[in-house]
Biotite code that builds the C-alpha atoms (Angstrom):
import biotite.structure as struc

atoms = struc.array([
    struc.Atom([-8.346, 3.599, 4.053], chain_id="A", res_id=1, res_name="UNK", atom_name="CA", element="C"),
    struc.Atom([-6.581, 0.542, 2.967], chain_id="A", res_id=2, res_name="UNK", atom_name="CA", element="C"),
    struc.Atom([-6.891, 1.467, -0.938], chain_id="A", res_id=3, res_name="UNK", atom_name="CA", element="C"),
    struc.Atom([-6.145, 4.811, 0.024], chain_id="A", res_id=4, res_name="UNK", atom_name="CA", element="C"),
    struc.Atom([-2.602, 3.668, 1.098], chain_id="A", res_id=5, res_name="UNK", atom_name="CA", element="C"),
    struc.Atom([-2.215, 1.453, -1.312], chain_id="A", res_id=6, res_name="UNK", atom_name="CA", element="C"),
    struc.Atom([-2.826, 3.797, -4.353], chain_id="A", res_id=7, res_name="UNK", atom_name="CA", element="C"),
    struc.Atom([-0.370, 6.253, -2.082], chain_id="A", res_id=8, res_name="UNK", atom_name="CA", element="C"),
    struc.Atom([2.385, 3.544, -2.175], chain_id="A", res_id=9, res_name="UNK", atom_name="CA", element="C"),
    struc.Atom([2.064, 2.574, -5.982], chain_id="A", res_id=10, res_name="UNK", atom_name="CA", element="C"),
    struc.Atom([1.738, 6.440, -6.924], chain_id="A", res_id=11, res_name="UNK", atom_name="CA", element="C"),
    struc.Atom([4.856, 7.194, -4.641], chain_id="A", res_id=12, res_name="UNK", atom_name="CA", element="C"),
    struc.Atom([6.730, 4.430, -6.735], chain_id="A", res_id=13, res_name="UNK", atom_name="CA", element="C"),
    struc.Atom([5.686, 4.402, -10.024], chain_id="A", res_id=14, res_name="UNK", atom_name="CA", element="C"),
    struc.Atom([4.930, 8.070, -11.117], chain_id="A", res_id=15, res_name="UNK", atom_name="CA", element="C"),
    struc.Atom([5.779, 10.994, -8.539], chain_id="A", res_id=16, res_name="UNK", atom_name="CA", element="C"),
    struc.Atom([9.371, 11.212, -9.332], chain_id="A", res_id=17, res_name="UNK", atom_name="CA", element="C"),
    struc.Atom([8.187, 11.726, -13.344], chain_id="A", res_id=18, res_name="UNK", atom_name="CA", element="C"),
    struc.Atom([5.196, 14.174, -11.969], chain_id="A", res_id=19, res_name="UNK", atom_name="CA", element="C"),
    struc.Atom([6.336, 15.442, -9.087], chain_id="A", res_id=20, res_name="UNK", atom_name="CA", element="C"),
    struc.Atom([2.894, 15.641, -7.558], chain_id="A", res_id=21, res_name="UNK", atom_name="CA", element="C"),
    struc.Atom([1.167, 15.294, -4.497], chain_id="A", res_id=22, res_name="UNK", atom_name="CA", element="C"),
    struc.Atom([-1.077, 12.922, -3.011], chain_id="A", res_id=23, res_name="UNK", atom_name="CA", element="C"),
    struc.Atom([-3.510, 13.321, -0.366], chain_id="A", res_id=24, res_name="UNK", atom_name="CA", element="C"),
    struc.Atom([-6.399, 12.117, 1.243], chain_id="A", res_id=25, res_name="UNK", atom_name="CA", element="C"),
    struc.Atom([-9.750, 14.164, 1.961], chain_id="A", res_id=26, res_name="UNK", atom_name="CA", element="C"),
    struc.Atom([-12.578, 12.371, 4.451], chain_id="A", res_id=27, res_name="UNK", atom_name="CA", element="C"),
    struc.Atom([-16.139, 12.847, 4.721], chain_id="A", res_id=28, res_name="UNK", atom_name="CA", element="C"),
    struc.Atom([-18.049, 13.211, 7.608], chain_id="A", res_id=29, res_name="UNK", atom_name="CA", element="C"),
    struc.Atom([-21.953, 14.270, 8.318], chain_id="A", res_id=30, res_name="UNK", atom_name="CA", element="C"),
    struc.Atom([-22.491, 17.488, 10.493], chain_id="A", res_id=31, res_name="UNK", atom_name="CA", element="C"),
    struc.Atom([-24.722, 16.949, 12.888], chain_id="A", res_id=32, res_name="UNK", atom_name="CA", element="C"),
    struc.Atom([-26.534, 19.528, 15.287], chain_id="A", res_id=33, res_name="UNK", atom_name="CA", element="C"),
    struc.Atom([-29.122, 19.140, 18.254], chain_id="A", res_id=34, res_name="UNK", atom_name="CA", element="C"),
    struc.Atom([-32.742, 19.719, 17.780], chain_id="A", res_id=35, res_name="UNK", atom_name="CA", element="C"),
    struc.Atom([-32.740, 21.836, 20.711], chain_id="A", res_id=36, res_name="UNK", atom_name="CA", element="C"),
    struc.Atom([-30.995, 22.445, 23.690], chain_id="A", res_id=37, res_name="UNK", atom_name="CA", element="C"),
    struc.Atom([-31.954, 19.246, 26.157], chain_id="A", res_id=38, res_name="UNK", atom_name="CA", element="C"),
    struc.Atom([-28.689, 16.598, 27.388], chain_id="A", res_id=39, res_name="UNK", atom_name="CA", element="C"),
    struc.Atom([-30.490, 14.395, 24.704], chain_id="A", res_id=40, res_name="UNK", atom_name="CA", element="C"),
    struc.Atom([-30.464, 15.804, 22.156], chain_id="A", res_id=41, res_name="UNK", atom_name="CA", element="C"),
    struc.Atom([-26.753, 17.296, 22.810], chain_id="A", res_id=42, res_name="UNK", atom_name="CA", element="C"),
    struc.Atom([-25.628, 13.846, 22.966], chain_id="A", res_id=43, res_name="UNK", atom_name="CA", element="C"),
    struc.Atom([-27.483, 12.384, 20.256], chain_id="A", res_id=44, res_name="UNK", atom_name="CA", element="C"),
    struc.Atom([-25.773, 15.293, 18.115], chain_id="A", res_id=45, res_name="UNK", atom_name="CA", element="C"),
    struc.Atom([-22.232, 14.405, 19.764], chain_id="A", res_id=46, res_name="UNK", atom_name="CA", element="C"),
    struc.Atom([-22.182, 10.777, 19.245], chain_id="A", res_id=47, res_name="UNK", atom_name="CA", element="C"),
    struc.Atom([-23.321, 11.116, 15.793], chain_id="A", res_id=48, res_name="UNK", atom_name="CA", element="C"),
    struc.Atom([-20.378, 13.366, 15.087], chain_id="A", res_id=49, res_name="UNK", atom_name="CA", element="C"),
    struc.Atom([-18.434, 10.413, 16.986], chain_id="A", res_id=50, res_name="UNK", atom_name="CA", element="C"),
    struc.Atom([-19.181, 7.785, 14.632], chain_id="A", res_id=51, res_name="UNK", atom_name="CA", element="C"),
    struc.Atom([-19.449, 9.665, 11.497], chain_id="A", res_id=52, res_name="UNK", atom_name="CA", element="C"),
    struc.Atom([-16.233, 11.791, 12.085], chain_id="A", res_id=53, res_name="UNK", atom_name="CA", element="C"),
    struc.Atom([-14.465, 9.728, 14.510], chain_id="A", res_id=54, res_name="UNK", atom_name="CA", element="C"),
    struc.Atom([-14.443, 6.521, 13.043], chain_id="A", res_id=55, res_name="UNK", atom_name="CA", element="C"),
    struc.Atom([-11.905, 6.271, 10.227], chain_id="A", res_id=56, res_name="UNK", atom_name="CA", element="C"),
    struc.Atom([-11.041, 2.873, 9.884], chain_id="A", res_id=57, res_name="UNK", atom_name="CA", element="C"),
    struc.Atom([-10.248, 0.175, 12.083], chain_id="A", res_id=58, res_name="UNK", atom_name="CA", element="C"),
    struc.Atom([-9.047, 1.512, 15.340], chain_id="A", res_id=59, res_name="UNK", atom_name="CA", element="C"),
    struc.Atom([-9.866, 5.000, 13.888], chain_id="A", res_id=60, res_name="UNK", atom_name="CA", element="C"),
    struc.Atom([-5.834, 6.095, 13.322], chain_id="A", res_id=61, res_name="UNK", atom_name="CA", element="C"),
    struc.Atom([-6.514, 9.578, 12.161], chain_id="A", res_id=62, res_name="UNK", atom_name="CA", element="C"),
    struc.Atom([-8.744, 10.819, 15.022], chain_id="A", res_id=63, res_name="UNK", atom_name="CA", element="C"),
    struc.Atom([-6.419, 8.649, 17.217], chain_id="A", res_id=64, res_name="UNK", atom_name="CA", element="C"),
    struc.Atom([-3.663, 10.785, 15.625], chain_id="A", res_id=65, res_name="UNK", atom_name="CA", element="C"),
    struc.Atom([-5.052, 14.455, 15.337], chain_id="A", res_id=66, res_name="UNK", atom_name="CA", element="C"),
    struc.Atom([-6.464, 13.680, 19.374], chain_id="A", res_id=67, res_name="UNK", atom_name="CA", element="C"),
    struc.Atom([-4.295, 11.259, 20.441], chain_id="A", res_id=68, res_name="UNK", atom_name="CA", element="C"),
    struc.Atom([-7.761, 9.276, 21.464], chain_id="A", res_id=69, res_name="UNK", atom_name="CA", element="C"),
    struc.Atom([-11.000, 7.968, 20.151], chain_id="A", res_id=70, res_name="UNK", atom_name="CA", element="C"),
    struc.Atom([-14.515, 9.306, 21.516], chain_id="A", res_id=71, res_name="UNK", atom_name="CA", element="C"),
    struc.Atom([-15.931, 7.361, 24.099], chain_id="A", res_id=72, res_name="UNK", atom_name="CA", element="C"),
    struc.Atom([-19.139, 6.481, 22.472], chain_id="A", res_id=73, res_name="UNK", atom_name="CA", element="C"),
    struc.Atom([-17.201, 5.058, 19.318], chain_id="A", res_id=74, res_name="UNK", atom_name="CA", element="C"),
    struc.Atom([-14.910, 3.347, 21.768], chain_id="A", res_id=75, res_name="UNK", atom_name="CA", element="C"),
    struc.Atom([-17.909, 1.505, 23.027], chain_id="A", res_id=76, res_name="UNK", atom_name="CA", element="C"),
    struc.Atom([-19.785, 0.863, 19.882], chain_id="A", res_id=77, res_name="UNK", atom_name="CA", element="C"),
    struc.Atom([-16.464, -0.897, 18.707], chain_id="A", res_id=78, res_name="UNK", atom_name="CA", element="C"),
    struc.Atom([-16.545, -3.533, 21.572], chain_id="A", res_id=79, res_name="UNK", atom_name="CA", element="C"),
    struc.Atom([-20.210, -4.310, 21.133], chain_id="A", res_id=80, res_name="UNK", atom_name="CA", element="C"),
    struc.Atom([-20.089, -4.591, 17.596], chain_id="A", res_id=81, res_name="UNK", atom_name="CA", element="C"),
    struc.Atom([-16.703, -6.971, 18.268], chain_id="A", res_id=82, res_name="UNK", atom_name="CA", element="C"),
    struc.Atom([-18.671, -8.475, 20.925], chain_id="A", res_id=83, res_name="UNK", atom_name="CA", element="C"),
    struc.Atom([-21.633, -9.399, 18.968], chain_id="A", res_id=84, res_name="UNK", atom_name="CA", element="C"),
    struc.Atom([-19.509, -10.157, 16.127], chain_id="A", res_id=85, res_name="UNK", atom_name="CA", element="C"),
    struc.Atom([-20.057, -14.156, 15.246], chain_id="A", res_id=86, res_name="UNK", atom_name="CA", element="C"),
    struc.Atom([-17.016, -16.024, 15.826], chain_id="A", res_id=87, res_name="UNK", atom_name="CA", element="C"),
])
């Protein structure tokens, strides 16, 4: 994401008022469905959406923009990878 805005900056400055264009940004994310129908499996599906969806970048800013939130379970997974993280 941090490339992303810099190549957006440098573009913006150095070449869109000779090409006019447009930039833009387009982010991946893994689909993810339950096996069947059980809670488990439901929210094994929905947390892997979470994370692969809902995490873009630090502090996730686009899902924190489109929902004005993060998911839960990404939320969580943040603070125990910070809290594991060595010092």
């Amino acid at each position: 994401m941090l490339s992303h805005a810099y190549a957006v900056k440098l573009y913006r400055e150095e070449f869109q008022t000779h090409q006019g264009e447009q930039i833009g940004i387009t982010l991946n994310g893994d689909w993810a469905i339950p096996y069947d129908d059980s809670p488990e499996n439901i929210e094994a599906a929905q947390h892997a959406l979470d994370v692969t969806i809902g995490t873009s970048g630090p502090g996730f800013p686009i899902f924190q923009k489109l929902t004005n939130r993060s998911p839960l379970s990404v939320v969580v997974l943040w603070h125990q990878m910070t809290v594991l993280r060595p010092s």
